[in-house]
C-alpha positions in Angstrom: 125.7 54.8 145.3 123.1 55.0 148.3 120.6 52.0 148.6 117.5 53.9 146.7 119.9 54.6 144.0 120.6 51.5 143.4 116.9 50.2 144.3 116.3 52.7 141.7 118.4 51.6 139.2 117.8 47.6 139.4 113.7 49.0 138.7 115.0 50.4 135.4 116.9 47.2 134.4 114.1 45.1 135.4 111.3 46.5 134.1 113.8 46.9 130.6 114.5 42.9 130.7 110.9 41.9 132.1 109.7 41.6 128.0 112.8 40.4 126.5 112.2 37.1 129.1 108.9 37.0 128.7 108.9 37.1 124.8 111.6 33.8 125.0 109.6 32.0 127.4 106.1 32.2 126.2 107.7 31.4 123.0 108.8 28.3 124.2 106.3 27.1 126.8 103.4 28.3 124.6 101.3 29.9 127.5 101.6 33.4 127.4 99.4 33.6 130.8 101.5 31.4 132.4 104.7 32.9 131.7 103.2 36.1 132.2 102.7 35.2 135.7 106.0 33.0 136.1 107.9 36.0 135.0 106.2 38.5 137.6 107.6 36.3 140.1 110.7 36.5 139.1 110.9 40.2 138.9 109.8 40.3 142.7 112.3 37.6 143.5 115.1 39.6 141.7 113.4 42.9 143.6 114.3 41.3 146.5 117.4 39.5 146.6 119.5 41.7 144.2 119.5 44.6 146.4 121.6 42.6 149.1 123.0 40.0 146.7 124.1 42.3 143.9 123.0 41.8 140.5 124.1 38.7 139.0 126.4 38.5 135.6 124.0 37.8 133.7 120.7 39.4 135.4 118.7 38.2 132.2 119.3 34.5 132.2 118.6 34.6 135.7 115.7 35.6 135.5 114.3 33.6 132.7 115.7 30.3 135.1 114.1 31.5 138.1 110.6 32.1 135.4 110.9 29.0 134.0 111.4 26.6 136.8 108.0 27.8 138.3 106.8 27.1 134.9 108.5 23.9 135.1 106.5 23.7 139.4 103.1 24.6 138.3 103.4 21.7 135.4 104.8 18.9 138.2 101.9 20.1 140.5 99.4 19.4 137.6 100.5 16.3 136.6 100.4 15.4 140.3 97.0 16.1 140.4 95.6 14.6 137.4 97.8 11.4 138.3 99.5 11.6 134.9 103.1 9.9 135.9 102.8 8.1 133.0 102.8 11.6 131.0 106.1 13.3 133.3 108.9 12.6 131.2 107.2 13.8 128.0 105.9 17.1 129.6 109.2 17.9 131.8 111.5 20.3 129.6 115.2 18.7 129.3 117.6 19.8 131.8 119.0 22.5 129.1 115.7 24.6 129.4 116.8 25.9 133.4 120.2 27.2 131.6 120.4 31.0 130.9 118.6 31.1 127.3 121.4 31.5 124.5 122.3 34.8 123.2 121.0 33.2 119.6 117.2 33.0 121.1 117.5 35.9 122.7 118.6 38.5 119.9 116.3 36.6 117.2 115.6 38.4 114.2 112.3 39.6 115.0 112.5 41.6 118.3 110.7 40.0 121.3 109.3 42.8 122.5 108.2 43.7 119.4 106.4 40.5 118.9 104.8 41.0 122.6 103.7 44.3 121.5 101.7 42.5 118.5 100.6 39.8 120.1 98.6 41.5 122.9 97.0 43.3 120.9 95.6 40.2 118.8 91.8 40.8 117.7 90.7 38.1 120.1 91.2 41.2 123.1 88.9 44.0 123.4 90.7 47.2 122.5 90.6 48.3 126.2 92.0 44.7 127.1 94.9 44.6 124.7 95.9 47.9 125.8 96.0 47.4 129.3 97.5 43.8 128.9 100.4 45.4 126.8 101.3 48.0 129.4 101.8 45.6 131.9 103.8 43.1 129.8 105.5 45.4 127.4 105.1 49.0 129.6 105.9 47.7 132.2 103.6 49.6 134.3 101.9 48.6 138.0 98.2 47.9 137.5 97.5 51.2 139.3 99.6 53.1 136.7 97.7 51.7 134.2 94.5 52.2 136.3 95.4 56.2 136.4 96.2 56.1 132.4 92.7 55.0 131.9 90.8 56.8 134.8 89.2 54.0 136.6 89.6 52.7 139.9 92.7 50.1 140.5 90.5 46.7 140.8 88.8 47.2 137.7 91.7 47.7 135.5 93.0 44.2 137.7 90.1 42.6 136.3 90.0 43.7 132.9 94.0 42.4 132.9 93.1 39.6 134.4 90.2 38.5 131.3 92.9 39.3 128.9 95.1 36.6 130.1 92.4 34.2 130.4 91.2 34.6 126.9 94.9 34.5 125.0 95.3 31.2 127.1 91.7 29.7 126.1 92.3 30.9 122.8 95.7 29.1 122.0 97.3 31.9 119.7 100.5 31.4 118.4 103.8 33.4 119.6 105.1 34.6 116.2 104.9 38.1 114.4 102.0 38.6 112.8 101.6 39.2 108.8 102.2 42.5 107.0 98.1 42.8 106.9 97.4 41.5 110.7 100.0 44.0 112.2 97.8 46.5 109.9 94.6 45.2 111.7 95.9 45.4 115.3 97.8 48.9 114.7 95.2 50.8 116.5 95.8 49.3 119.6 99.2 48.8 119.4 100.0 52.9 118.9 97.7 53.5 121.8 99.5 51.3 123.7 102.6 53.2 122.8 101.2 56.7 123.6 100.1 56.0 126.7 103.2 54.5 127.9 105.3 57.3 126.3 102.3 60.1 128.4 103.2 57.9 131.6 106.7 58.5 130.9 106.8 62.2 130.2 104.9 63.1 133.1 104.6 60.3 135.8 101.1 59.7 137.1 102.5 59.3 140.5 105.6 59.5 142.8 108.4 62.2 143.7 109.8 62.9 139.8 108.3 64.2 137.0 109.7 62.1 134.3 110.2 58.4 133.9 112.9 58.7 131.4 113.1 54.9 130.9 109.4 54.7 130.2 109.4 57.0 127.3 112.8 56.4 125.9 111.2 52.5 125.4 108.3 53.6 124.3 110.3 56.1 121.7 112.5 53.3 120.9 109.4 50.6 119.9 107.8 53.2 117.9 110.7 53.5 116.0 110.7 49.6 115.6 107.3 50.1 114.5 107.6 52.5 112.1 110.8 50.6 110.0 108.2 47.7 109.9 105.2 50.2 108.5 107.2 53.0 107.2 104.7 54.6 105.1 102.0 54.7 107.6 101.3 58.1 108.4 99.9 57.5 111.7 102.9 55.4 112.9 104.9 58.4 111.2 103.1 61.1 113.3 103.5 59.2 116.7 107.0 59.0 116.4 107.3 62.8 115.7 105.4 63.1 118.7 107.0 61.7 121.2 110.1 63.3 119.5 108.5 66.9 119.5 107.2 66.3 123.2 110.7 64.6 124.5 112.5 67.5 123.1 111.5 69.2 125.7 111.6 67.4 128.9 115.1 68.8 130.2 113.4 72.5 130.3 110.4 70.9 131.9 111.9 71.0 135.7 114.9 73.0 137.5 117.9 71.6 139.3 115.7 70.8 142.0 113.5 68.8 140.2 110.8 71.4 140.5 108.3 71.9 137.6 108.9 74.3 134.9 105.1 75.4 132.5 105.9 75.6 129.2 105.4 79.4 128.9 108.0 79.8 131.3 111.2 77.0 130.0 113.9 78.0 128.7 114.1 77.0 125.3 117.5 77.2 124.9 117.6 73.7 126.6 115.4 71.8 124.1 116.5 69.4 121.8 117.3 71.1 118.7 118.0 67.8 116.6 114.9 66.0 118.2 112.6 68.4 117.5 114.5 68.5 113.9 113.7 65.3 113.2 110.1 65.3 114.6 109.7 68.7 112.4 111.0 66.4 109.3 108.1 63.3 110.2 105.5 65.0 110.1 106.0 67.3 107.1 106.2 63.9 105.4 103.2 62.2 107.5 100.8 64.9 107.2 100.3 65.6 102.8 100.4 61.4 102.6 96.7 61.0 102.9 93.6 60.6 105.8 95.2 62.5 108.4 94.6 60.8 111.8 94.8 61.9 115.8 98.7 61.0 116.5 99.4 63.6 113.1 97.6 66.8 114.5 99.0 66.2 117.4 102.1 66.6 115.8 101.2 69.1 114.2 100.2 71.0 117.1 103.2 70.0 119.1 105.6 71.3 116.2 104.4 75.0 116.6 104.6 74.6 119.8 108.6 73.8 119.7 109.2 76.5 116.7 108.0 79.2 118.3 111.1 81.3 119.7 109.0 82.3 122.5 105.9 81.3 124.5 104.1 85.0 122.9 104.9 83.9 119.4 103.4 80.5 119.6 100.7 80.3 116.8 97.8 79.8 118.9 95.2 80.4 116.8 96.6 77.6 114.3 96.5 75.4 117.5 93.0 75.8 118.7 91.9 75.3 114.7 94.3 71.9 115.0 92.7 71.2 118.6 89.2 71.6 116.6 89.9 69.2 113.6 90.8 66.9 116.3 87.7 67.2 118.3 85.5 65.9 115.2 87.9 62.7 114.9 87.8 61.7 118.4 85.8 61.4 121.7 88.6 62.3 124.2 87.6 64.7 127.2 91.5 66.2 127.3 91.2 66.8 123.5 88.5 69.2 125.0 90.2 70.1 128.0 93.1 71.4 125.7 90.6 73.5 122.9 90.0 75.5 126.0 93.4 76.4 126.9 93.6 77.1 123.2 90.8 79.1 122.8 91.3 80.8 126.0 94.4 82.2 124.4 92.8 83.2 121.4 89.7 85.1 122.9 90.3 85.3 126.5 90.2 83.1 130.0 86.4 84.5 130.1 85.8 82.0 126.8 87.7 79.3 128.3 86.1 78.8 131.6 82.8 79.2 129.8 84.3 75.6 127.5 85.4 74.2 130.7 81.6 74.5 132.5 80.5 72.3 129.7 83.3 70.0 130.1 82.6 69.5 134.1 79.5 67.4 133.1 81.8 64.9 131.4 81.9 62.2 133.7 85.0 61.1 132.2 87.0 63.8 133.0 85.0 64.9 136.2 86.8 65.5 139.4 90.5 65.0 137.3 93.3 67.5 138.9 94.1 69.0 134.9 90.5 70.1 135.0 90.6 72.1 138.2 94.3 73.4 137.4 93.1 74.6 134.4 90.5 76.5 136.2 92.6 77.4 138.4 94.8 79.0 135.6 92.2 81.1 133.5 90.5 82.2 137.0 93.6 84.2 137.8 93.9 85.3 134.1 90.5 86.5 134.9 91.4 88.6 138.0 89.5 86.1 140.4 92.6 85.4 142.5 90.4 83.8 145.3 88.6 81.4 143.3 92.1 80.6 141.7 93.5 79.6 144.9 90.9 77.6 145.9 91.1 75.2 142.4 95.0 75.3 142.6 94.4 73.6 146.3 91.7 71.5 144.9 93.6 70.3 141.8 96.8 69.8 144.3 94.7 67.6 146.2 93.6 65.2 143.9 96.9 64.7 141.8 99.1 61.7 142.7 102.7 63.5 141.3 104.5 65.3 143.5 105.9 67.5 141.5 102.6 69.0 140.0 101.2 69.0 143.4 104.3 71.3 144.9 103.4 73.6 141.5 100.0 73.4 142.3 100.4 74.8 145.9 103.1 77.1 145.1 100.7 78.7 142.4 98.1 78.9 145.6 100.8 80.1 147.5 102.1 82.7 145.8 98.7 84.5 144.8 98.2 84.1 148.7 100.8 86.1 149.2 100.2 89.1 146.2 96.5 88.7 148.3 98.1 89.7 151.4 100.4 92.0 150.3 
């Protein structure tokens, strides 16, 4: 295994054990920001030694030591400073708190990342907050992931993280899974959370791959969790067939090389037969069960998608009707973006790029690579190959993924070239 292999692989591992620390820890100590923080250092600590040192027997308990003795620091250091000695043997934990927690705590009935996943998104946090909080802690994502998953700049989204810590701490909330009726309150936030780090895993907002398998495999894997908790909950239902619809895809999605495959153009051989099976199956059941929300028309729109044999039998005038219902129930730019694809392949690329003018003035969405790729697309559908080389170099420019930026410029590349020729 060469050294960014296994860099590579100790990132999975950690960024799979960073909740199920943090969810024993805060659990214990009873300061979520705190441990929060004491369990970020440890993840850099193990980021840095492991490499050289190997990864130790048991990489968990490790790391909840290494986490909980600067717990244990920061507590010493305040005592010292309010000149509490009188108060240090009651406050220290007992020497059995630095051991490797036992395998009891960790695999408690009630799943710890589970219970993280609730918690942060308590009603004390703004929506926003709980959402980006969650990524971090659950997700784990980098702030700037999270940053690009919400399209604003880097130090805003550090700030916005930063509040949400602050106010769980001043509000002293409890480390235990909510009721039946407050996991119903916080569920909104709690499946956005989930999407978004399932979208971050499908297609990685930055770096040399396309996927983050481990990214949306956890993010599959707690919406499962979720869904035996609320099993009749069609919104929870229709996530899950989602992400199951979507992943059933992903090994079509690129070529040996690693190079990005569009969906018109994967070989649909390679999808997941039994994924999209069982996604088919969710949301036949989600969608007749009442109000039917964002996460089921997605569905929806992702199952014709995966039943159609081939990309020229895909029902796309069912899809821009699906991409219109979803239009009235929510206020999301690439909810637009995509009625224009839709439409443009009911009615023309003429029809489309007249969608996408009106879209430009969304500042939301302004100056995002999918918006200028999309362009890009429908122009040279439209016979305006110069125009669709210049937006295929524009949207190139402006995405962070290096795979969709090598798609980008081949696209630009290869019209170059039927140009020339």
């Amino acid at each position: 295994m060469t050294s960014e292999e296994r860099q590579t692989e100790i990132e999975h591992l950690l960024r799979e054990l960073a909740p199920q620390v943090l969810g024993p820890l805060a659990r214990r100590h009873k300061d979520f920001a705190a441990a929060e923080d004491a369990v970020q250092e440890a993840l850099i600590a193990a980021a840095t030694r492991w490499p050289d040192e190997g990864v130790p027997t048991n990489p968990q308990g490790w790391l909840y030591r290494v986490a909980w003795r600067r717990l244990t620091d920061d507590l010493r250091g305040e005592i010292a400073r309010r000149r509490r000695e009188g108060a240090v043997a009651s406050l220290l934990p007992p020497d059995e708190a630095f051991a490797p927690p036992p395998d009891a705590e960790i695999g408690a009935a009630e799943d710890d990342t589970l219970l993280l996943l609730f918690m942060c998104c308590h009603p004390a946090l703004t929506q926003p907050s709980a959402i980006a909080l969650t990524l971090r802690a659950v997700g784990g994502l980098t702030t700037a992931e999270i940053a690009r998953a919400f399209l604003v700049p880097e130090t805003t989204m550090g700030q916005r993280i930063s509040r949400a810590k602050q106010t769980i701490k001043a509000s002293g909330l409890s480390f235990e899974m909510p009721s039946v009726g407050e996991r119903i309150e916080r569920l909104a936030a709690v499946l956005h959370v989930l999407y978004l780090v399932f979208n971050e895993g499908y297609t990685s907002s930055a770096g040399d791959a396309l996927h983050r398998v481990d990214l949306s495999n956890e993010a599959i894997r707690l919406t499962r969790a979720v869904h035996q908790q609320l099993p009749d909950d069609a919104e929870v239902t229709g996530l899950l067939a989602l992400m199951l619809l979507t992943d059933a895809r992903r090994e079509a999605r690129t070529d040996r090389h690693g190079r990005l495959i569009p969906l018109d153009e994967q070989d649909r051989g390679r999808w997941d037969r039994d994924m999209i099976a069982e996604g088919v199956a969710l949301v036949s059941k989600a969608l007749p069960s009442g109000l039917v929300g964002p996460y089921q028309l997605q569905a929806a729109i992702a199952a014709l998608h995966d039943e159609a044999q081939h990309a020229d039998e895909t029902d796309w005038p069912q899809i821009r009707a699906l991409y219109g219902v979803l239009r009235h129930i929510s206020n999301n730019p690439m909810v637009d973006l995509n009625h224009a694809i839709a439409g443009a392949m009911v009615d023309g690329p003429a029809f489309g790029l007249e969608e996408l003018d009106v879209l430009a003035a969304d500042r939301r969405i302004r100056g995002h690579y999918r918006l200028d790729a999309v362009r890009a697309h429908l122009l040279e559908k439209a016979g305006d190959d110069e125009g669709a080389v210049r937006y295929f170099l524009t949207a190139a420019g402006r995405t962070a993924s290096g795979p969709e930026r090598d798609y980008l410029n081949a696209k630009a590349a290869r019209i170059r070239a039927r140009i020339a020729g």
